[in-house]
N, C-alpha and C positions, 0 to 999 in steps of 0.2 A: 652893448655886448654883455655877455651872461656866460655861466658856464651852468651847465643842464647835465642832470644826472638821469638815467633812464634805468630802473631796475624791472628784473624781468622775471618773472616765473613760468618754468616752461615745461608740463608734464606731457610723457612720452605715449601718444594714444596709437604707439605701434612698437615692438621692437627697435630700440635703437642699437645699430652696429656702424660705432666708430671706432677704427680700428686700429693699433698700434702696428701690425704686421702679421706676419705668422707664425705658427708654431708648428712643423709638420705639414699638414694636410688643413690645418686649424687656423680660423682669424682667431687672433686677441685683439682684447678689447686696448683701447689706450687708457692710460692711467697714470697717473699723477703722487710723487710719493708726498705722505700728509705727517706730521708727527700726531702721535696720539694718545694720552698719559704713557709718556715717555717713550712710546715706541713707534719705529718709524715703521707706515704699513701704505702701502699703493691704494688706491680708489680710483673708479674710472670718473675721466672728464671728459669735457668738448672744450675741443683746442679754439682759443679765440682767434687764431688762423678762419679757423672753417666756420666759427659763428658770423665773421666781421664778412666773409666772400659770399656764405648763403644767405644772411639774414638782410643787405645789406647792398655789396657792388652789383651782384648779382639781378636782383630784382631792381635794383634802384637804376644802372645802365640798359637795362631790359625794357622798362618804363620810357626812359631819354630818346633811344634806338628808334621806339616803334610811335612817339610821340611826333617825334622830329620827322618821322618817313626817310631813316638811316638804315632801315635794315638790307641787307646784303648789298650797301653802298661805299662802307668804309672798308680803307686797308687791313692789310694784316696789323701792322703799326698799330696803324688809329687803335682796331680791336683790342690790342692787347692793352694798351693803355685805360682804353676805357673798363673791358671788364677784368684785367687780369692786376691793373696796377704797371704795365709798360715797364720799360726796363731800360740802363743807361749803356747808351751807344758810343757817345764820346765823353773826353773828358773835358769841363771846360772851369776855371777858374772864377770865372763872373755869375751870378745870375742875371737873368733876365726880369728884374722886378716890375717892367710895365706888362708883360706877357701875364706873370701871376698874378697880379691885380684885377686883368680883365677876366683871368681864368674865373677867378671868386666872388665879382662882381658878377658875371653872368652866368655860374652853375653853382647854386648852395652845394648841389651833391657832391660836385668834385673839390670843392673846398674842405668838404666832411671827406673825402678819404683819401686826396692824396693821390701821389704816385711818381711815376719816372718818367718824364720824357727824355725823348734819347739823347739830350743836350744839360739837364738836370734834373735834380728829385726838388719835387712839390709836397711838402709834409702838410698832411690833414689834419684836421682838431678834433677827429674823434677817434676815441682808445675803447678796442673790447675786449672783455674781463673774459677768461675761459668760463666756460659752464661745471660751477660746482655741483656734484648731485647732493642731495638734501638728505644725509645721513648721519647717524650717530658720530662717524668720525670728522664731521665736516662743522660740524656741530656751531664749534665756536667762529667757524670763517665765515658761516651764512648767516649770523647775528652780525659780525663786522661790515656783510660786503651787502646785505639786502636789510637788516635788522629784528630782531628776535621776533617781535610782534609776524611777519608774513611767512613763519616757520609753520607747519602743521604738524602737530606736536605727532599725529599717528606715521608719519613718514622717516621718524629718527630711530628706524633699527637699523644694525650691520648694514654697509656696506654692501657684503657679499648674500641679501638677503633679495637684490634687488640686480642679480648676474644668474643667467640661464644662458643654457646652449641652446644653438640651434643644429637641425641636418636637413640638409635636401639632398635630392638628386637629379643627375643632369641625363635625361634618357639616350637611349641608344636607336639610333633609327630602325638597325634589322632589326629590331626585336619590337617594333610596331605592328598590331594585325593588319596594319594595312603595307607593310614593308611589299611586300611581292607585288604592291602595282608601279612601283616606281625605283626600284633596285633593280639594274641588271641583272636578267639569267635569275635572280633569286640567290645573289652569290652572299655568302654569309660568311663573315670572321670573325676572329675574336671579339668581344666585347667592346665595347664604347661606353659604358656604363662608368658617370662619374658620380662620386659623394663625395660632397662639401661642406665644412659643417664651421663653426665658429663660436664666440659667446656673445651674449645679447643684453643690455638693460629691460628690462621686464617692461610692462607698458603699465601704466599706474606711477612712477618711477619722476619725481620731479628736480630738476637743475634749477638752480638760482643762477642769472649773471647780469651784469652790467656794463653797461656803455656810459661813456663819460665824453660832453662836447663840450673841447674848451675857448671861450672869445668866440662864439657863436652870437648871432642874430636869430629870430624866433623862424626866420628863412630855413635854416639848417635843421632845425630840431624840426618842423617839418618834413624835411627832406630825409630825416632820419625813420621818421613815424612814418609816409609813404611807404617807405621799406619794406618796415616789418609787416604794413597791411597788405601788401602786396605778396611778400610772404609768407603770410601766414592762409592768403589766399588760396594759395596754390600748393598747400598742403604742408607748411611748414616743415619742409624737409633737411635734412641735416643727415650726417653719415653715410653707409656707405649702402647696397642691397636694396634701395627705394625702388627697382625697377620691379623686386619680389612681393612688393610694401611693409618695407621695413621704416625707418628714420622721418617718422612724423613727429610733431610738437606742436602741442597748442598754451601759447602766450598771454599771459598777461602781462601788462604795462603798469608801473607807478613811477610818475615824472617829479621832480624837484629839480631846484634849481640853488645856489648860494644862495640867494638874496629870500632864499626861505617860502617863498610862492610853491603850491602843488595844487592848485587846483588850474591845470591846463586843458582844456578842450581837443579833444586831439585831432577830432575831424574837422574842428577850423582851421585849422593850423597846416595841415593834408591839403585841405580846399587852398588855403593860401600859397600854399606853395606850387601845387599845381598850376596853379591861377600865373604865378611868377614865371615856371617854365617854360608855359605856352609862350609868354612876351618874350621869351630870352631867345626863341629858336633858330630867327635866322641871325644873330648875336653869337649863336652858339657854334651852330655849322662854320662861320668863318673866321671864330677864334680855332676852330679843329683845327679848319687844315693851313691856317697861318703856322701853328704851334707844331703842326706833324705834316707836313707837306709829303705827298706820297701821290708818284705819278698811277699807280695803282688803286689809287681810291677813286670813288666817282661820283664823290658830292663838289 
């Protein structure tokens, strides 16, 4: 067993809008207060909530689902569990330690993240670090949390050099030329005309962050790297607007581990674990539904 660091460079080859709420009519951005020679000043991040679900449960339950031939088979239950992280139903005193055992023996993945079954919480071994952006004010966190050297010395101005707005608008059907072939009578009212507007990280715009697996076997760190290729596949999406194409990211990976090793292979590692999954399937299906028995499911 090993503990495996996985640091990530991830620049933004679209507007990013992740968003803290609104403002009026307005998304703001989220952001994170930083000190900064002496003064405390907000900078936008990416919450390790939405890197650890997109980068991650996401793609990696997606992969399980359609590997296994589980899609549109499991519960409500099962589902949440698997992609959402499931949630506790009762309370119970005991765990169930041969249940997690067989859990971790036959899924790397679900041993990397964890979660709740409705009778107890199953803690993961892997922790994700929010997404710093790689600016002047961030300066000294992105030497601590990726190290000086994978800094690009052109990408350390302000902050707020690397925040734009966006506007769209949301059209109005009578006011299409082709409205009169499919509007009653040609009957016309008031507007419908909506503008939406928000602010954006700029595309050019690079995050630092890290993932950290701890007491892992080289199964996990696989099943981790899976992931993110799977991820980064399908367009490395993150935040919020991707229906407009906003919130893409293209990744770079450098792996270490305690024991001082970095030169990992990463697509043996992917092949290995793949390779593992397939064996584990029908292992897998009937730790599910031992673990989440649901008259509603139909595996």
């Amino acid at each position: 067993m090993n503990t495996y660091i996985i640091n990530m460079l991830s620049e933004a080859i679209t507007p990013i809008t992740h968003m803290a709420g609104v403002s009026g009519n307005e998304s703001i951005l989220n952001r994170e207060k930083v000190l900064y020679n002496g003064t405390v000043v907000s900078v936008p991040t990416l919450s390790g909530n939405a890197l650890r679900h997109n980068i991650f449960r996401a793609p990696g339950v997606q992969y399980l689902l359609k590997e296994y031939e589980l899609e549109n088979k499991v519960s409500i239950t099962q589902a949440n569990f698997l992609s959402n992280g499931g949630r506790l139903f009762e309370s119970s005193s005991t765990e169930d330690l041969s249940m997690l055992k067989e859990m971790r023996e036959i899924s790397p993945l679900l041993k990397l993240l964890g979660g709740s079954l409705p009778y107890q919480v199953v803690a993961g071994t892997m922790s994700v670090f929010s997404g710093v952006l790689v600016c002047e004010e961030n300066k000294k966190i992105i030497e601590q949390l990726i190290g000086e050297e994978c800094i690009p010395k052109e990408k350390l101005l302000s902050s707020e050099h690397f925040i734009s707005k966006y506007q769209y608008t949301r059209g109005d059907a009578s006011k299409a030329p082709e409205a009169s072939t499919y509007i009653k009578d040609d009957v016309r009212g008031e507007s419908n005309l909506m503008i939406y507007s928000g602010e954006n990280i700029i595309k050019g715009a690079l995050f630092a962050h890290k993932v950290t697996i701890c007491n892992a076997s080289e199964l996990e760190l696989g099943a981790a790297l899976n992931c993110i290729d799977m991820w980064q596949k399908q367009g490395g999406k993150i935040g919020g607007s991707t229906r407009i194409g906003h919130g893409s990211l293209s990744s770079s990976v450098l792996i270490s581990s305690i024991d001082g090793k970095t030169d990992y292979d990463c697509d043996d590692l992917i092949k290995a674990y793949q390779t593992y999954a397939k064996e584990k399937k029908e292992a897998f299906i009937k730790w599910l539904k031992k673990a989440i028995p649901d008259k509603e499911s139909l595996i």
